[in-house]
N, C-alpha and C positions, 0 to 999 in steps of 0.2 A: 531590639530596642531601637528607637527611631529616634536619630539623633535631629532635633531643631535648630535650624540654624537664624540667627536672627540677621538680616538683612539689613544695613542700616542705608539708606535714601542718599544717596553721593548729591550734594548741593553740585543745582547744576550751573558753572560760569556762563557768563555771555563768550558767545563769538564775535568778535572783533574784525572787522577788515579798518585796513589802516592804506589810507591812498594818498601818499604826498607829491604835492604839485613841485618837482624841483628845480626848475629854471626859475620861478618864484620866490621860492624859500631857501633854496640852499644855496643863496648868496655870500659872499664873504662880509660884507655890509651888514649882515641880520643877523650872523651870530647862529644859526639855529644848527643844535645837534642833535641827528637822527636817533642817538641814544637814549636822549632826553624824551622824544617822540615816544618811543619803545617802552618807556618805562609807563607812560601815559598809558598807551596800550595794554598794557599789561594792569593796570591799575584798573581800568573799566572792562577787564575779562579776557579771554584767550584769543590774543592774534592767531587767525588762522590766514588770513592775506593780506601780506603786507606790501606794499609795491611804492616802487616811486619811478614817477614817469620824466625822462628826461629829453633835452633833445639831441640833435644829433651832433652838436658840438661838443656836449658831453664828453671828458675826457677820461683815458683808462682807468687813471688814477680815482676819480672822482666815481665810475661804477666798481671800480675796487672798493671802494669806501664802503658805499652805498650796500654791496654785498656782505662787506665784514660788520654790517652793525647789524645784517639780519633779513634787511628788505632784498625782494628782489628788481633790478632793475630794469624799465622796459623804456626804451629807446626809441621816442618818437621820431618817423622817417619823415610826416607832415607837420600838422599843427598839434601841440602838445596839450590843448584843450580838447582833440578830441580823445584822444588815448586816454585821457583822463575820465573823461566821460565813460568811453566804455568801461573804465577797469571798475569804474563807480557801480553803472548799471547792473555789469556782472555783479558785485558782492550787492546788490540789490535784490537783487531777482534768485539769488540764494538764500532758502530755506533756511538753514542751517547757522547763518550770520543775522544776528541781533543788532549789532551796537556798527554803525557806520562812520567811519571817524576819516574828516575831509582835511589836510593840512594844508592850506591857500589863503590868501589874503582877497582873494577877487570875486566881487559880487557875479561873477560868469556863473559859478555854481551855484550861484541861489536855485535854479531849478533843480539840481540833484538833491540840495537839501531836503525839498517839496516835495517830490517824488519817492526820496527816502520817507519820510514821514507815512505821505499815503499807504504806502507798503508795509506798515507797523513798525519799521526800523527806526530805532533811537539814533540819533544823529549828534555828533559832535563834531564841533568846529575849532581846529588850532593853526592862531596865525600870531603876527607879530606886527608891530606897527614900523615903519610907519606902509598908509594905504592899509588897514586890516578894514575890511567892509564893515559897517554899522550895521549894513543891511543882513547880511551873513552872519554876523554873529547874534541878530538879534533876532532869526528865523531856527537857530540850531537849538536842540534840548541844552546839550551843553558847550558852552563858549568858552575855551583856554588860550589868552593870551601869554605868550613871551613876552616878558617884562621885556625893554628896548633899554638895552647896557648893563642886565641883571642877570644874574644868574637864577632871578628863582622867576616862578609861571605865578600869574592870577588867574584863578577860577571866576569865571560869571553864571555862576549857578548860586543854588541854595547854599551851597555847602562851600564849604573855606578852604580848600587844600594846596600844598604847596610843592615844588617839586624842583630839585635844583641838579644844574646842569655843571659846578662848580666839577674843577679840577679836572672836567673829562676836554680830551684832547678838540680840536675843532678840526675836522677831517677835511673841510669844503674851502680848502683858501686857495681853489681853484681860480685863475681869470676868467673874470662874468660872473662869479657863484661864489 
């Protein structure tokens, strides 16, 4: 007797890369927790790399951080716009990653945005003001501002969603960051 087994279709998630600009955003001034980030992440599909480029002032304490929320950290020896670039390219030019997710305030990456796109990658942009580019978040599929002194995020999409960073610790109150 031959047993049939029904198969049922695993819905498939987006792959996510997540590349945060951290000499930029993880300022003590902006408030922003990489936690907060991560949930974002996880909301538009499965982080499979997540990274945040720092530089080399970067303190232990602050790539401790950066590690215990999940990311890994890469330690720019030069200019932290270009390591950022690469780490962009790379989850670019991988197959396998859907949803590209930029966390920076600075129209420098509008061309990653463009270049994502060409390549069929959904692209999301999260930044915080003040300085969040007009131009960047008005080139990105999805635009997620940090509210500036709020705990909760504004979507500039279709959709209204909301996301709050309330009660979790702020890990970045590093000098400089």
């Amino acid at each position: 007797m031959k047993v049939l087994r029904s198969v049922t279709k695993a819905v498939k998630r987006k792959q996510v890369a997540i590349i945060v600009d951290g000499p930029n955003m993880l300022r003590k001034d902006l408030n922003v927790n990489l936690e907060t980030i991560r949930k974002i992440g996880m909301d538009l599909g499965r982080p499979v790399m997540s990274v945040v480029i720092l530089d080399r002032k970067a303190s232990e304490k602050l790539v401790e951080a950066v590690n215990n929320a999940g990311f890994r950290a890469i330690i720019s020896t030069g200019k932290v716009e270009v390591d950022f670039t690469i780490a962009a390219m790379e989850a670019i030019a991988t197959d396998k990653i859907n949803t590209i997710v930029l966390v920076t305030r600075s129209a420098a990456y509008l061309p990653i945005v463009h270049k994502a796109k060409e390549s069929g990658k959904e692209t999301v942009v999260i930044g915080t003001e003040p300085g969040f580019s007009v131009a960047l978040r008005k080139s990105a599929d999805i635009s997620i501002s940090l509210a500036e002194g709020s705990p909760s995020l504004k979507f500039e999409s279709d959709e209204e969603e909301s996301y709050s960073s309330e009660g979790e610790e702020n890990l970045y109150e590093e000098e400089g960051f």
